[in-house]
N, C-alpha and C positions, 0 to 999 in steps of 0.2 A: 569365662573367656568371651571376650568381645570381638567379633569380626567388623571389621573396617572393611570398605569399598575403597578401592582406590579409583576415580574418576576414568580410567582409561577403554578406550573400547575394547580391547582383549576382553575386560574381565566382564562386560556389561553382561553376557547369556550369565552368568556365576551369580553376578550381582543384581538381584529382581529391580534394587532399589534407582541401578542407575536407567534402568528401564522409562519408570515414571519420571523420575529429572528427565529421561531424552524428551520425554512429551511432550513435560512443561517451557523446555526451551529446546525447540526445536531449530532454531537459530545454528546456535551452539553442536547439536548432536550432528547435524550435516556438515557443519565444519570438520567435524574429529571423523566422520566418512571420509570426506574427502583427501584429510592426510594421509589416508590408507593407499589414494590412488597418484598421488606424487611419484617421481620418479627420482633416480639415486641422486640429483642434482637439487630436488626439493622443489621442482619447477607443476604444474599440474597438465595435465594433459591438455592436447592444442582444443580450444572452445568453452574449457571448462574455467568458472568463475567461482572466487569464494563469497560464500553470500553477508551481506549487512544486514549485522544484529546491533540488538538496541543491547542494553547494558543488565538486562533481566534475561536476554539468550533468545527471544522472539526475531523474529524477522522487521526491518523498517519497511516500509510503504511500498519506496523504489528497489527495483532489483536489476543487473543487468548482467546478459548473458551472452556473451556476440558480440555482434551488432547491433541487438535489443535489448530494450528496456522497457520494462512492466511494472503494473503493480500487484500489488499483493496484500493477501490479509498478515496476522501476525503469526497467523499460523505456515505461513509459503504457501496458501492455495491463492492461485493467478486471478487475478478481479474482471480479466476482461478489457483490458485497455494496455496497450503496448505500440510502442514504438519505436523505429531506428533512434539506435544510439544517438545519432548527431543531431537530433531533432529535440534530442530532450533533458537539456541542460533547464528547464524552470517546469519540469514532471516533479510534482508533489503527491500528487495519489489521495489526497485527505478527500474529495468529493468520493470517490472511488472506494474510500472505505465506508463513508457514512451511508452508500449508499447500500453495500455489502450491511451493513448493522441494521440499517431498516426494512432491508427484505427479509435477515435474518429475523429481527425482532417480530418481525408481519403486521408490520402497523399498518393499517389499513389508510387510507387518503393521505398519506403522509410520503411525498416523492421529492427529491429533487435530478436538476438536470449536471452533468457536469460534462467538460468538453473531453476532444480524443486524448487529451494528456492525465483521464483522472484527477484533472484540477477541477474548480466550479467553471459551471459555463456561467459569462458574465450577467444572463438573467435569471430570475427566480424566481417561481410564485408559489403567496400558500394562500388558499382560498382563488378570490376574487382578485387579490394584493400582489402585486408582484412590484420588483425592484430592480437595483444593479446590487451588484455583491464584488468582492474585495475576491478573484481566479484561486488562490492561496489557502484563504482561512472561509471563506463563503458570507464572513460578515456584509452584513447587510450597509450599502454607504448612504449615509445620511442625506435625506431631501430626495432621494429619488422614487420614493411609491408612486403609483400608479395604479389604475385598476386594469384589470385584466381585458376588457374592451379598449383600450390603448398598446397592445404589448408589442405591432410592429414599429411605432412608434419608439417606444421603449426599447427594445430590441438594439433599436440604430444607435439609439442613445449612447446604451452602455456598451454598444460591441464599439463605438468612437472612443470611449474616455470619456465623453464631454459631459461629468456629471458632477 
């Protein structure tokens, strides 16, 4: 005899195995919570949000909940950087995560800055070197190093554009 799981939250305490899938996509498992608290019209209660998963069941970067919006690891733990809803139509969260992964990792001299939207903050440095960098992806824009005994200089540079 073969027992089957059927995916649904009823049977998760029955079934150990959907226990570990909640964990692995956590995304996904607070979704199917959340069904539970819908009301007969299928509407969710006044403040509450359904969260954005990537297509593995993890949570994406951005999250909003309110009037806020935050970022996150892929696990739903908060990164520390949040802001009103209406502020944050170009919140990407990707500095916000890397930098979540290098404290995790604990690399030692290895930092970077990113601004209040968990995007990159427009400068950088590693070592002595600092640059401008692309707010989005963090890449570095070509022609702009500098040593780090210039960085107000640089600073102005890239917080203008004009690089």
């Amino acid at each position: 005899m073969v027992l089957l799981c059927v995916p649904l939250l009823a049977v998760v305490q029955a079934c150990p195995q959907l226990d570990s899938a909640s964990a692995r996509r956590p995304c996904w498992a607070q979704r199917i919570t959340m069904d539970d608290s819908r009301t007969s019209d299928g509407a969710l209660p006044p403040g509450a949000e359904e969260p954005h998963c990537d297509s593995e069941g993890l949570f994406l970067p951005k999250q909003c909940s309110g009037s806020e919006c935050y970022c996150v690891d892929p696990y739903g733990k908060q990164l520390g950087y949040s802001k009103s809803r209406w502020e944050t139509d170009d919140m990407m969260c990707k500095c916000a995560l890397k930098e979540d992964e290098i404290q995790k990792d604990g690399r030692p001299g290895v930092s970077i800055k990113c601004d209040e939207l968990g995007n990159y903050h427009h400068t950088q440095c590693t070592g002595t070197s600092c640059y401008c960098v692309h707010p989005h992806s963090g890449e570095k824009k070509i022609g702009t190093e500098s040593n780090i005994n210039d960085i107000d200089r640089l600073e102005a540079r890239c917080a203008s554009g004009a690089n």
